[in-house]
N, C-alpha and C positions, 0 to 999 in steps of 0.2 A: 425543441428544447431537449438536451438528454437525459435520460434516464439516471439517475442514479440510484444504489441501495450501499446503504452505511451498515456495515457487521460489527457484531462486539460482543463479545461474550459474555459483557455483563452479571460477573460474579463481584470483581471488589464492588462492586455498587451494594450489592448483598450484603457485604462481608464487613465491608471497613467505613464507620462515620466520616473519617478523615475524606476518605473518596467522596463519599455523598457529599461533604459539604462544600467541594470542589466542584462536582462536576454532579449535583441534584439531580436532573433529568439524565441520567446515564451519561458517560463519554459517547456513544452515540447520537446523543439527542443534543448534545453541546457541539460534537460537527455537523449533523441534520442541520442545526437552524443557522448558521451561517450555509450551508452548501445552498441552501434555498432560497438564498437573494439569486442565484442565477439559474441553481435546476432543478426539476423536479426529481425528489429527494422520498424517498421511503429508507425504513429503518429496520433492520432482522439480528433478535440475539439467538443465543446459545437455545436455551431452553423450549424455545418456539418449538412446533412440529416441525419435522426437516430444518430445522435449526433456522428458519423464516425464508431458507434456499428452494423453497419449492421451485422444479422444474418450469413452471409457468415465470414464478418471481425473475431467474436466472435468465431465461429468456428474453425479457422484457427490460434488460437491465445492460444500458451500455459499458458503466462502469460499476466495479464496486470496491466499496476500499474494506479494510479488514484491519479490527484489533482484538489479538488476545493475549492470554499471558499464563493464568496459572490451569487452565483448561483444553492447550491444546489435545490433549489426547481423547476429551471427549466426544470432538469434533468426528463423526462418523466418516469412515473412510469411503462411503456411498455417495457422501456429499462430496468431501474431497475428488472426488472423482467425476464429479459432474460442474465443480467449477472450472478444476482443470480445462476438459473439454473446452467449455464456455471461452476459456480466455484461448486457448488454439483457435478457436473459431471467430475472434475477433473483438470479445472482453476487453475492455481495460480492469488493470487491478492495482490496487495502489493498499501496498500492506505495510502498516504503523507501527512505530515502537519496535515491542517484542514480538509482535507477529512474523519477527524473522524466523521465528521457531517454528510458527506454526507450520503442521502437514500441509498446506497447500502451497503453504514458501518453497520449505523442501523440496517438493517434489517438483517444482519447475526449476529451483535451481539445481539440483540432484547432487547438493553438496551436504555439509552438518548445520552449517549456518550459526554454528558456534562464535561467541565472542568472548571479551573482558567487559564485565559491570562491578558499579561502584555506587552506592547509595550515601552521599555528603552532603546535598544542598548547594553542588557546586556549578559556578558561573560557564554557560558552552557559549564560546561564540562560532558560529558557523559560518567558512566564509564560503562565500559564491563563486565558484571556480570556473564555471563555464556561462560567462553572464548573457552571451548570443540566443540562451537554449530558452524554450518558450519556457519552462516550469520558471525562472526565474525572473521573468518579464517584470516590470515595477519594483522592483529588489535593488535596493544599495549593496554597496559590498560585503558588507556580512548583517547577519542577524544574532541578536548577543539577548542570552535568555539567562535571568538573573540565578534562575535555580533549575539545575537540572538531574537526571539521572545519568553518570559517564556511561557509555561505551565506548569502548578502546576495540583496536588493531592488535592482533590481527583476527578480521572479519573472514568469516571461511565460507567465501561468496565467489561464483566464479567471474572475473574481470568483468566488472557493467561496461553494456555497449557506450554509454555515455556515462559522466560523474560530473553531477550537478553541482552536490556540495562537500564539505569536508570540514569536521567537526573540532576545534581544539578544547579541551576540559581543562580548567583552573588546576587540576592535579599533574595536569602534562602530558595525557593522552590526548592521539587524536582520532580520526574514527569517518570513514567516508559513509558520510549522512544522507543522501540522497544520490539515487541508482540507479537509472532506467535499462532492460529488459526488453527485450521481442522474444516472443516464443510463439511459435504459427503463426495464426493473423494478431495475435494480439499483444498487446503492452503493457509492460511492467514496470513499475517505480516502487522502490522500498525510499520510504521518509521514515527519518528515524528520532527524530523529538515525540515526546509523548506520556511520559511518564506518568501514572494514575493520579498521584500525590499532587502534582503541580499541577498550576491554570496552563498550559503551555498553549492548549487550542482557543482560547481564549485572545492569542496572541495576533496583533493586524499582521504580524509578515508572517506570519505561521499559516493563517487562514491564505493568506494569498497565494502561496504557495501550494497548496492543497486545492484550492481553487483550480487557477494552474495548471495544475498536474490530471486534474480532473479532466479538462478542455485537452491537454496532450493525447490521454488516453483514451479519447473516442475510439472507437471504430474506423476501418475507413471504408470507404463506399467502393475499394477494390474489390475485385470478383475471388473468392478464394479458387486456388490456382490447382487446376485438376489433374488427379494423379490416377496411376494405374496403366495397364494396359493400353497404349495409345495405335491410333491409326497413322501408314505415316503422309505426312504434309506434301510428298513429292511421290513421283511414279518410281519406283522402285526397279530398277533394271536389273535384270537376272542373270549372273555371270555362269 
């Protein structure tokens, strides 16, 4: 079964009743217990020592998904640099919402990751553009979430290897909602519903998707491919 660890920085939980009464046990602990009908699931916020990314945790951790929002800058760039790693060596990582922002976003897509936001209460429907691709598996053609937070275009992301989904917002924006990523051995998908305020995880195509996207971004049992100095494979004849 694989590994999973769920990140969050877990401040509006702190900060805002509205959040609590959303999402009580943390946004983390509301994806932990659905992730856990199928794998086994630990949970690390902000505040933990090593922000709960102990080298051992990272290790032991096939996948891990990531949300933050008014705290990326506290995120230690010590840590930032050792999930990195992780995900070149064959991590999956799957970063939420606003964790576009976050330093561990950036630094693998090595752009701003700047967007357009809009706080309304406005209806997204997201439709499913690439319906062959496993994250979408069990998925009608779109998924239509009563209240959302927009993101708008234009996304300052460099061209996903694939594009899952693609967001239209009741105001008129649209917004490519789902991303996937290869960088070294490992796998990337930015999902982008998630908003603190709304039940959005809450949601049955929300959760399956995340699901999904979990089982995408295993690992794969390929040998990582050796670099440096090589021997060569034939007799070298000496002119």
């Amino acid at each position: 079964m694989l590994n999973v660890t769920v990140w969050n920085e877990n401040r509006h939980e702190q900060k805002s009743e509205e959040v609590r009464n959303v999402y009580p046990n943390g946004i983390h602990g509301a994806i932990a217990e659905f992730l856990k009908e199928d794998f086994e699931v630990r949970t690390a916020t902000l505040d933990e020592p090593e922000h709960g990314l102990s080298e051992e945790v990272l290790n032991s951790t096939d996948v891990l998904l990531w949300w933050g929002h008014i705290a990326h800058e506290e995120v230690s760039d010590e840590i930032v640099e050792r999930v990195h790693q992780r995900v070149l060596d064959g991590m999956g990582l799957i970063v939420l919402h606003s964790g576009h922002f976050s330093k561990i976003f950036k630094k693998l897509m090595g752009t701003g990751c700047d967007l357009k936001w809009r706080e309304a209460d406005e209806k997204e429907r997201m439709w499913v553009i690439d319906p062959t691709h496993p994250i979408a598996e069990g998925l009608g053609e779109t998924i239509e979430l009563e209240r959302e937070e927009m993101y708008g275009e234009h996304f300052d992301i460099p061209a996903p290897d694939e594009l899952v989904f693609v967001s239209w917002f009741e105001g008129g924006e649209v917004f490519r909602s789902g991303c996937t990523y290869k960088r070294g051995q490992g796998k990337v998908f930015y999902f982008r519903p998630g908003h603190e305020t709304y039940p959005t995880y809450y949601h049955e195509d929300i959760q399956r998707v995340m699901k999904n996207a979990v089982a995408w971004a295993k690992p794969t049992t390929i040998a990582k491919p050796v670099y440096g100095n090589a021997k060569p494979l034939e007799t070298i004849t000496s002119k």
